[in-house]
N, C-alpha and C positions, 0 to 999 in steps of 0.2 A: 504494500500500500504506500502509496505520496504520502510525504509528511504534511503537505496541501490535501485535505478532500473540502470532496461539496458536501453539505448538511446532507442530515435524514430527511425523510420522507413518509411523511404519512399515508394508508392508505384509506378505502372507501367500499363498499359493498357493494356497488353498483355493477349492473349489468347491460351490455350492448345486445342488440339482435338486429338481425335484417335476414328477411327471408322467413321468421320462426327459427332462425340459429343464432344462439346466445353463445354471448363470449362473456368472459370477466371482463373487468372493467376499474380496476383499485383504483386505478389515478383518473378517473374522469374528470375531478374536482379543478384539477389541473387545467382545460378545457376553458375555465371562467376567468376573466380579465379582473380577479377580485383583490383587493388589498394582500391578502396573505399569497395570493398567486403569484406577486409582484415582489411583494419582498422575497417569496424563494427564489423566483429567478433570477434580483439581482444577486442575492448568495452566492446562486449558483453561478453566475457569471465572475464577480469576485476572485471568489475561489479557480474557476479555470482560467482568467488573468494572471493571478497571482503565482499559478503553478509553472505557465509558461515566461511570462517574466523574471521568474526565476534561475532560469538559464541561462549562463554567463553571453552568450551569443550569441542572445535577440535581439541587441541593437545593429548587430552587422546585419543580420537576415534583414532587416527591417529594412537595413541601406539596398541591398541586394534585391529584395520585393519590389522596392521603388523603382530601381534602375531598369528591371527588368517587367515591368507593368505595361503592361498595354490594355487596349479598348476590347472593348469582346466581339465586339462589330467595327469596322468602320467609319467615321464619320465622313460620308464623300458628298461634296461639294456639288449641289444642281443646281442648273442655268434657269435665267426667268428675265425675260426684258432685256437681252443683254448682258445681265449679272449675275457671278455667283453669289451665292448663299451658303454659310455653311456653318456646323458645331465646332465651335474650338475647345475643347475639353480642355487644353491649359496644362496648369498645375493646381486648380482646386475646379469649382463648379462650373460647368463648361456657359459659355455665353453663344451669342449668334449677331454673327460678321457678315458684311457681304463689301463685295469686293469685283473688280474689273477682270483678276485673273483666277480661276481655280481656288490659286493661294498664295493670292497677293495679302500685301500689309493688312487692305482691308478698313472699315469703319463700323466698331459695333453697334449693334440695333441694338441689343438685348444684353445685359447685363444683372443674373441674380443678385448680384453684392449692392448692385446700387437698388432695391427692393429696401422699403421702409416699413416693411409689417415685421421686425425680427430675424430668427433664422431665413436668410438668403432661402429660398427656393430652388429647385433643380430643374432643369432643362429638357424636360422630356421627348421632343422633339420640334421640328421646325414645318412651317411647306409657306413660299414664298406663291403670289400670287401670279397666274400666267405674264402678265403684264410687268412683274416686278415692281409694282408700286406700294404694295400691302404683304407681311410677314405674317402668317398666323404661326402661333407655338404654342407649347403646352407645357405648362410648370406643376409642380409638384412639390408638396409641401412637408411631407409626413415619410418621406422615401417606398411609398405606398405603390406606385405608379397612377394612381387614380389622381388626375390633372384637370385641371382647365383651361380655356385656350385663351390668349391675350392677340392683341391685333395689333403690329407697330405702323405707323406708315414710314415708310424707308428712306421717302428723302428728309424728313425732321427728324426720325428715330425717339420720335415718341407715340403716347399710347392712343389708340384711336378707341370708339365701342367696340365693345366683345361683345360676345352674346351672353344674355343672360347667363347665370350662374348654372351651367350644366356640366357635370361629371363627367369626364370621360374612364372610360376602365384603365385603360392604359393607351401604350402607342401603339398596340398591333394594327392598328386600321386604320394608319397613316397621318391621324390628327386630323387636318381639314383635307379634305379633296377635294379642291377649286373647280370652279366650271370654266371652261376656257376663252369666256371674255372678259373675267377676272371679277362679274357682280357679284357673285358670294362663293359659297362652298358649303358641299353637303361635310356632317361630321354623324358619331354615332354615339350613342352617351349610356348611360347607365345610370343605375338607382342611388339611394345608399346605404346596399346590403355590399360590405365590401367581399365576401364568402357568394356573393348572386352571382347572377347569368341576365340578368335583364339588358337589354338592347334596342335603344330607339334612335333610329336614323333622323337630322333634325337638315334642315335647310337654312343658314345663314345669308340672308340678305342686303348687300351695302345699300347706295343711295343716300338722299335724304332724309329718309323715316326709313333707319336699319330693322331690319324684325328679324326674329327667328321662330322658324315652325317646324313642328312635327312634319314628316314626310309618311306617310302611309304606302305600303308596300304590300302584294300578293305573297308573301313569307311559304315555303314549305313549311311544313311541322319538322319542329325541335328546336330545341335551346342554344343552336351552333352564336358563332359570331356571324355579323350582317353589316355589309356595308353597301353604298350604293355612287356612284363614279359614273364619271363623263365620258363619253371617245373625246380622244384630242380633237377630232375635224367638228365640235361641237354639233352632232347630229342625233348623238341620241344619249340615254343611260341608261344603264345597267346595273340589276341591283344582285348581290353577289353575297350567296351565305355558305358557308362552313372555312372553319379556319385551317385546316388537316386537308381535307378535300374538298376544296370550293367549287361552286358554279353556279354560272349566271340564272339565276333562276327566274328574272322577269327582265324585258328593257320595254323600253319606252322614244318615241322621239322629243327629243330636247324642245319644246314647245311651251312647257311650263312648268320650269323647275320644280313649283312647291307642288304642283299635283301631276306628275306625270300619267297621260294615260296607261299604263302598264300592262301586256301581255304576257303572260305564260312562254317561256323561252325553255329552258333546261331544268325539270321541275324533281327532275331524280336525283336528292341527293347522295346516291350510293355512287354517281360518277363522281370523277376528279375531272374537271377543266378550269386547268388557272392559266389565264390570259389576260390580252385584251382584246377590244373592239378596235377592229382596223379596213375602213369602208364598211361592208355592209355581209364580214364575218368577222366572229368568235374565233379570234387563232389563237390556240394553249396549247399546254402539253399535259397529256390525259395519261393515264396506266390503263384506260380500258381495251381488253385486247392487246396489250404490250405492257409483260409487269416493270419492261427497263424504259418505258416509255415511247412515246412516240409524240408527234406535233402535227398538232389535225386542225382545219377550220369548219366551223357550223355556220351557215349561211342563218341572216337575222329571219331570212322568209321561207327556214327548211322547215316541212310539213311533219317531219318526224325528229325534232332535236333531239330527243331520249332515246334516240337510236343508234348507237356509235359506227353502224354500218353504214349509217348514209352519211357520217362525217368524212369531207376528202382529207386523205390524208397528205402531209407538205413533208414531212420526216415523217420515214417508216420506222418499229423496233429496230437496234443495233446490241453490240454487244456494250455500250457504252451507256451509263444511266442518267437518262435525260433531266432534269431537274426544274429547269427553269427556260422560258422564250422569253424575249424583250425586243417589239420592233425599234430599232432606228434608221432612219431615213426610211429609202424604199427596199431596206432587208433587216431578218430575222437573225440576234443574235441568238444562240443556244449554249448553254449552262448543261456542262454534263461532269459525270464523276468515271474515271476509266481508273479499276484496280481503286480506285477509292479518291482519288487525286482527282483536281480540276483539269477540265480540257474547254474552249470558248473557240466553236465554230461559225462561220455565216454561213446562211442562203438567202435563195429570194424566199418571195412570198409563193413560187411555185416548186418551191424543195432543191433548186437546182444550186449546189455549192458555188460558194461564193469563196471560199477560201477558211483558214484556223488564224485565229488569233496566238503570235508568240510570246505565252505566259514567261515571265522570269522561272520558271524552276517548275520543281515538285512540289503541290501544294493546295492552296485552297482558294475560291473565292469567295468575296467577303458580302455571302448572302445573308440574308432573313433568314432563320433556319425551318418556318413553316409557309408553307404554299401559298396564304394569305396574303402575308403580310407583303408577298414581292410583286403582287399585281396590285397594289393601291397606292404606290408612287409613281411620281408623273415620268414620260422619256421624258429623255434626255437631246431631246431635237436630233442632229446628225453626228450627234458622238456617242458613244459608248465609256463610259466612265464608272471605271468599277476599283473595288480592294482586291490585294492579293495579298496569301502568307505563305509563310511554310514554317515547318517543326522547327526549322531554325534561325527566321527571322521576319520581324511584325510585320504589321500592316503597311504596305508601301499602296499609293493607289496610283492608275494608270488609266490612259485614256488610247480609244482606240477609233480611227473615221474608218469607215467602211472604202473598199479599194486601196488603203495602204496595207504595203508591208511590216512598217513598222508599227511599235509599240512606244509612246511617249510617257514617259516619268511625269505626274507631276507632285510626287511626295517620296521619297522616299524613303524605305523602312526605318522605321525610328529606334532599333534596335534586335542589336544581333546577338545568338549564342557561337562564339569565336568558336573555330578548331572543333568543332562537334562530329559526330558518325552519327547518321538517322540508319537505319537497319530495319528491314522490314521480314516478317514472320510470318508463318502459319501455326495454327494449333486446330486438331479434331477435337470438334465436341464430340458431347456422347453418343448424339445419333447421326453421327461421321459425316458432319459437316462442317466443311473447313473454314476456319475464321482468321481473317486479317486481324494483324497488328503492326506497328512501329516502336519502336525502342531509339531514343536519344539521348548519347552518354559523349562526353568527354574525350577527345582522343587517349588522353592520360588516364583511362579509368578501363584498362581494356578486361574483357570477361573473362579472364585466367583463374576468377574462387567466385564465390556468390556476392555480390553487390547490392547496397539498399538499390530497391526500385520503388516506383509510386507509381500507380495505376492509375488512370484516367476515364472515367466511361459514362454512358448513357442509356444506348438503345433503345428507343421508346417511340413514337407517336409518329413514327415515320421521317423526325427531323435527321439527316444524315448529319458523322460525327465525323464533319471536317477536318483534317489533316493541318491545322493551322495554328502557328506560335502559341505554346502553353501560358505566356505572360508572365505572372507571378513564379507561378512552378517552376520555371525556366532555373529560378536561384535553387532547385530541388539540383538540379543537375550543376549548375555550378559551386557546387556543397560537394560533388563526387558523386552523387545517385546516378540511377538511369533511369530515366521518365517513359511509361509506356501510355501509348493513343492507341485504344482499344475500338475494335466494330464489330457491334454486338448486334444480334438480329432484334428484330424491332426500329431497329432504326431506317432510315431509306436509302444508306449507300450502294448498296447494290440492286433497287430496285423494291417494286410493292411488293417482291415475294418473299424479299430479306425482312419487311416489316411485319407483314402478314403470319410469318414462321416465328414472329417474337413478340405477337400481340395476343390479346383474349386467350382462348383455351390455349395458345403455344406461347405464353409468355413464358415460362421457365425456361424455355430454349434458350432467352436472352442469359440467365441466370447461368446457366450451364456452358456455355459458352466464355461467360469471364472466370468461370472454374480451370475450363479449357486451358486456357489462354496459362493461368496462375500453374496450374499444375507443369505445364510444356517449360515455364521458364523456372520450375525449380528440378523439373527433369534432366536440363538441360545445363544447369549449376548456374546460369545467370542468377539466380537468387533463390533465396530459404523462407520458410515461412516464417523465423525469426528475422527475417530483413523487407518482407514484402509488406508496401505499405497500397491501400485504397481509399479514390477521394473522387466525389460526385458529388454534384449538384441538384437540386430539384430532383427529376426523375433519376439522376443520378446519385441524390442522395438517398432515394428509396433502395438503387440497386445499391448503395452500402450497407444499409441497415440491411436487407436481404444476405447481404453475402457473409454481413458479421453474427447474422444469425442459421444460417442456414448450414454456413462453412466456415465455425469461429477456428479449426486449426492451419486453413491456409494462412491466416493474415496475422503480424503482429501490432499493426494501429492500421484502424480505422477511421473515417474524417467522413462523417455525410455532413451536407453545404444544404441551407434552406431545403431539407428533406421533407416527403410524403414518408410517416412511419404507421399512419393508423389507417388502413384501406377500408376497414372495415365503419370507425369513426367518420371517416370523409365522405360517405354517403349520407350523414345526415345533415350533409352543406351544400348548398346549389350549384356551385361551380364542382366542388370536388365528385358530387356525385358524374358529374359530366366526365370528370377525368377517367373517371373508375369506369363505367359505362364505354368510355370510346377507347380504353386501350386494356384493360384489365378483363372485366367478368359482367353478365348480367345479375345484377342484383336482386331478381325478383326470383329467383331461380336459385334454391337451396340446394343442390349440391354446386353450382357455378359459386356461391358467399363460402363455400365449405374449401372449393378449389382456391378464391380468395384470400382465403387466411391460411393458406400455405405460405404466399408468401405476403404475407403483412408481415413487419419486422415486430410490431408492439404484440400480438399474437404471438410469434414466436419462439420470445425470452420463456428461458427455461432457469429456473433455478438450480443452482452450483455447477453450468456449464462453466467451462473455461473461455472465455471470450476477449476479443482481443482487446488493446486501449483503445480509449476509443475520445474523440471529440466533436461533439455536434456543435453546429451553430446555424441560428436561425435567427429570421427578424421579426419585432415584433407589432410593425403594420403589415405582412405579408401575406396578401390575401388570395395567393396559390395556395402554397403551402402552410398554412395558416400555425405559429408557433407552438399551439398547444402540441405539434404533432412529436415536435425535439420534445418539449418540456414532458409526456408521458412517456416516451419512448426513453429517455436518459433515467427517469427516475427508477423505471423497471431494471434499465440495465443495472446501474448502481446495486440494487436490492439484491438481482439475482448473481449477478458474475460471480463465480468459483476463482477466478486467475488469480486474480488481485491486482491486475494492471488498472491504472487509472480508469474513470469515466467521466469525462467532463462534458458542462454545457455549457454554450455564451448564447443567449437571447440580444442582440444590437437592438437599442433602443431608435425609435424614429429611423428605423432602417427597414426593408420589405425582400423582396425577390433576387432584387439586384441589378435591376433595368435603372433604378432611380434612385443608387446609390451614390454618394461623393465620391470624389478621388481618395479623398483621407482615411473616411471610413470606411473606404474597401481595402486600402495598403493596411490598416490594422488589422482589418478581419483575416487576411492571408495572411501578414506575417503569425496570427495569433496561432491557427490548424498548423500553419508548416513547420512553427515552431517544434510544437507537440509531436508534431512526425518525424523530425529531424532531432528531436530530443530523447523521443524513445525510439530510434535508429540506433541513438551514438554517433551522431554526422556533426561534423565540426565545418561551418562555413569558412570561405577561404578570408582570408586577410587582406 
């Protein structure tokens, strides 16, 4: 045991069901945002500060985190009127610039710090209006992601009307989505149940007498996300629901924004078509009939849209996993994953190659990781301006005009891991399917005994788990580690048959696959289960809690990041249940809630298992992963572990998901976990 622990724990008699199957429930008390809830958590955060600042070598990591931090996404720079626009994240709260060049000096519009309500606000996104005369953004107060949107006009760079006081959930749905003669923009808002699913599409209108209205829409049934967008050639819109597999499911001609006549277009939400409108067809790229994808267009006046056989096709399947279409000028670029890695090819709009864009390297580009979110930002007129990474260096972003050969820089990667080996691997799961991964170490750290490593993963919801700079971790490797980037099924790099094989009834596939992976590289003496360490996010911190419960002798610490630990709890939340529903189990269905609480981590825990250290961290306006999930999940571990290795919790106060985090308080929160894993490694960071 630490001479640091976190208090005791009380528990409660309470019990869970869904379906008529009951589970225990000790810590549900936990669950309530009540006085005593609050003082344990801060204890408990305390306490796992106190254990990790402890170690003589947190303030170099700390230096090290910094150096090696990057964005999780890219902030790239889009044209409007002649000018860009863009987030400059800085060195603390990012503001918004706009500028002649890409990434010129620039003049800023928006600055949190100069905000007179207190705590600076956070930046949650930007959309400049076609004309460039009007910035709309979306600030955030609570690190929640749930914003509102402010309006600046850009040549004063002060604040103009907003719309009334409406909530937006986050930034998945672009903030505003201007109509292309720059009078208003449609947005999507929400309640305030921050654990909801509520969805209303609103119409903001400038002028003289600004209003903003509800928009009404022919909606398919279910609780997806809903937005609703203009074609560029201002001829019609499209209104546009599910965020995993979207499609247009009514348009209308552009005639009257606040009430469009609306037609029935693509009303089956079991296809995938994420596109755009471009003339007077629906061009995406669908998995129907091709689970690596293809790119089809649907005519506005096809008599059968929910037919995928009458879709023409522009790109047939390949061996290559299609991802993403983006028109600019008068061709299609293509977003695909080959072997896991980015490739960026053109055609016309009648599939006839146009030529491959030349990427810098092996690596990633810097999408949206869900199908949504990459059709509700505007082109980019006749450029192609996108991020690139790789395993061993950031975000550089790059612009590319259709008919050149080259590739123009206009940022270059803000940091590199010097002198590295990336290595790339297979491992069989158990039902002899082979699985990618990569390994990034140190020239100086070569595999001659077993080495600390740190695992990376996700697998989940069909977002594919890009091959792109670790950030923070990167100091994991310059400590001596070696950093492994895991692809687990469930996720979409190789396609909907890789996500399909690792979602609902085949989710353990995903599980057994990072067993996979774990076992091949201690088979292999690259590392032991006293040196292997794992560290995931959201759905990746569910696959920690999974793997520290299910497999506590491969791993010697553990690190779940704003985790899902209670699958069975989270159905009795509106958003959560939505997660559980679309990638896990049906819930109405008692042996499908019995197949569920296999792998719920809070279910799990077993008393006097040997389980490894472990450190959660979660935020506490997080309205994914909602924090009661760490806060029950740690308290069980604590109770029952046999090992005796640590269990700690940190709950971030006024911190969430991590879309709508600071720079500052994310450099703490990672140096805080990597401490803990480099402190129960035995890794001494360099000097």
């Amino acid at each position: 045991m630490s001479a640091i622990e976190p208090p005791g724990t009380r528990t409660g008699d309470d019990i869970d069901e869904a379906a008529g199957v009951r589970f225990a429930d000790p810590y549900r008390w936990l669950e309530a945002n009540t006085d005593e809830v609050r003082a344990w958590q801060d204890e408990q955060g305390e306490a796992a500060a106190a254990y990790v600042r402890d170690w003589p070598h947190f303030d170099r990591l700390r230096e090290l985190v910094a150096h090696y931090d990057t964005e999780r996404f890219p902030a790239v720079p889009t044209v409007a009127g002649g000018r860009w626009f863009r987030i400059d994240a800085g060195t603390g709260r990012p503001s918004a610039l706009v500028a002649d060049e890409p990434y010129g000096e620039g003049r800023v519009l928006f600055d949190p710090a100069s905000e007179n309500s207190g705590k600076p606000p956070f930046l949650s996104w930007i959309s400049p209006s076609p004309d460039g005369t009007l910035l709309a953004l979306g600030v955030c107060t609570d690190g929640s992601e749930r914003n509102t949107i402010r309006l600046v006009d850009v040549a004063t760079g002060l604040l103009v009307p907003s719309p009334p006081t409406q909530i937006l959930k986050d930034n998945w749905t672009g903030g505003a989505s201007w109509l292309p003669d720059s009078s208003g923009f449609y947005f999507t808002a929400t309640d305030d149940d921050p654990a909801g699913l509520a969805h209303q599409v609103y119409l903001h209108s400038r002028g003289l007498s600004p209003s903003t209205v509800p928009v009404e829409v022919p909606w398919s049934p279910g609780d997806d996300y809903r937005a609703v967008v203009a074609s560029a050639d201002g001829r019609h819109v499209v209104a546009v629901q599910g965020m995993l597999d979207p499609v247009p499911v009514a348009v209308a001609a552009l005639a009257d924004p606040a009430a469009p006549a609306w037609r029935d277009f693509v009303t089956d939400v079991s296809l995938n078509l994420a596109g755009f409108l471009v003339g007077d067809e629906w061009i995406a790229v669908t998995d129907a009939d091709a689970p690596r994808g293809r790119v089809v267009a649907v005519s506005l006046d096809s008599a059968t849209p929910n037919e995928p056989a009458s879709w023409r096709t522009i790109v047939p399947e390949s061996g290559a996993t299609i991802r993403s279409v983006r028109p600019v000028g008068d061709v299609l670029y293509l977003s695909e994953l080959i072997d896991t890695c980015a490739g960026l090819r053109i055609v016309g709009h009648d599939g006839a190659p146009r030529g491959t864009v030349p990427l810098p390297g092996k690596g990633a580009l810097g999408e949206l990781p869900l199908a949504m979110m990459k059709i509700l930002r505007p082109t980019d007129g006749n450029d192609m301006v996108f991020g690139f990474s790789t395993l061993t260096s950031g975000w550089g972003v790059y612009r590319h005009r259709p008919g050149e050969s080259r590739l123009e820089t206009l940022r270059e990667p803000s940091v590199r891991l010097e002198d590295c080996v990336v290595e790339d691997g297979w491992a069989t799961s158990e039902d002899g399917t082979r699985v990618p991964y990569h390994l990034v170490r140190h020239r100086s750290v070569p595999l001659d005994r077993p080495r600390p490593v740190l695992l990376w993963g996700y697998g989940g919801f069909g977002a594919p788990w890009v091959p792109q700079f670790p950030g923070s971790m990167a100091a994991f490797v310059a400590s001596g580690g070696v950093f492994g980037h895991v692809h687990l099924r469930g996720g979409g790099e190789l396609g909907h048959d890789w996500w399909d094989d690792g979602r609902l009834e085949n989710k353990q596939n995903g599980y057994a696959d990072l067993y996979a992976i774990a076992e091949n590289l201690i088979a292999t003496k690259v590392t032991s289960p006293d040196l292997l360490a794992l560290t995931g996010a959201s759905g990746g911190g569910l696959l920690c809690g999974v793997a520290a419960t299910q497999r506590p002798d491969l791993w010697r610490v553990v690190a779940p990041r704003v985790p899902l630990l209670d699958l069975i709890g989270a159905c009795r939340e509106g958003y959560g249940r939505f997660v559980v529903q679309s990638e896990f189990a049906r819930i109405d269905d008692p042996d499908e809630v019995r197949r569920l609480a296999g792998f719920s981590p809070y279910q799990l825990v077993r008393d006097g298992t040997g389980y490894p250290a472990m450190f959660i961290e979660a935020g506490d306006t997080d309205p994914r992963c909602p924090p009661w999930h760490a806060r029950k999940f740690a308290a069980r571990m604590q109770a029952a572990t046999g090992s005796g290795a640590p269990v700690f919790l940190h709950v971030w106060h006024e911190s969430g998901h991590g879309w709508a985090t600071d720079k500052e308080r994310q450099l703490a929160q990672a140096t805080e976990w990597l401490a803990f894993v480099e402190k129960t490694l035995g890794m001494t960071p360099p000097e």
